[in-house]
C-alpha angles and dihedrals in degrees: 000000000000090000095059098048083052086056094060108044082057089057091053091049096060089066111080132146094268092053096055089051087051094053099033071057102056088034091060087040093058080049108056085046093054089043089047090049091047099047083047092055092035079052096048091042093064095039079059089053095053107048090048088049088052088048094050093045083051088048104050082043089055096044099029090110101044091114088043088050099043087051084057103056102076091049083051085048092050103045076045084056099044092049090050100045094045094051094044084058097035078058105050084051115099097192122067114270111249120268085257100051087046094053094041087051087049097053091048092056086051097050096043079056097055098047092056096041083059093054091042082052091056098038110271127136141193108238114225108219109164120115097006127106111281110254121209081217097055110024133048104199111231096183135358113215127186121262115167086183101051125058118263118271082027106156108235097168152027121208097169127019110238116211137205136203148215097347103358088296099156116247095169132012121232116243104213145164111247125190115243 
């Protein structure tokens, strides 16, 4: 039993003043380190915020248009249509068009002009779809045909342009003709 209480009394001896400080000093050491850790992820954690909240401000500015541009498509189809209607039927003429028809045709095609070179201006692009491997994501299939001399899902046709925006997102599908 002696031996115990001499164990003890040991024990109590190793903490001295000097001792205590030394541990109170590794204690506050552990945690300023903890502290520190914790101040260097909140940091990056907030550098974090603020590049995805850029790149969402980026975002909603590059796709800010997307409802404006997609009512503009069919304005961009239909002036497509005219001009190739008008220069199906100049072409069947023998005779020369009339100066009128000739300037009329003239100002849609400016105008056509001038309407894609405003979607190209806010980010929108024709996709060009003859010829490539039809994509579920591009492209919705109207009608298959059979083509012994093309792959099949080979893209033969275009009925309506499809568009993207901003960086390829799709803004309209394309309707096309595939081969089977």
């Amino acid at each position: 039993m002696e031996k115990k209480k001499e164990h003890k009394t040991d024990e109590k001896k190793e903490q001295t003043p000097a001792t205590q400080a030394d541990d109170q000093v590794t204690h506050l050491q552990e945690e300023l380190l903890h502290w520190k850790d914790l101040a260097l992820r909140n940091a990056a954690e907030v550098e974090n915020i603020r590049k995805r909240c850029a790149l969402d401000m980026q975002n909603t500015a590059r796709y800010a248009n997307k409802d404006f541009a997609l009512d503009m498509l069919p304005v961009m189809d239909n002036l497509e249509r005219a001009l190739k209607t008008a220069k199906v039927e100049m072409g069947k003429s023998n005779k020369p068009c009339e100066p009128f028809f000739t300037s009329l045709l003239q100002g849609v095609e400016m105008v056509h002009k001038q309407l894609e070179d405003a979607l190209i201006k806010n980010h929108v692009k024709k996709m060009q779809d003859a010829g490539h491997v039809f994509d579920p994501d591009k492209h919705q299939v109207i009608q298959q045909v059979e083509d012994p001399s093309k792959p099949t899902g080979t893209i033969i046709e275009e009925l309506q342009t499809g568009y993207t925006i901003g960086d390829n997102r799709v803004l309209r599908e394309a309707m096309v003709v595939v081969t089977k």
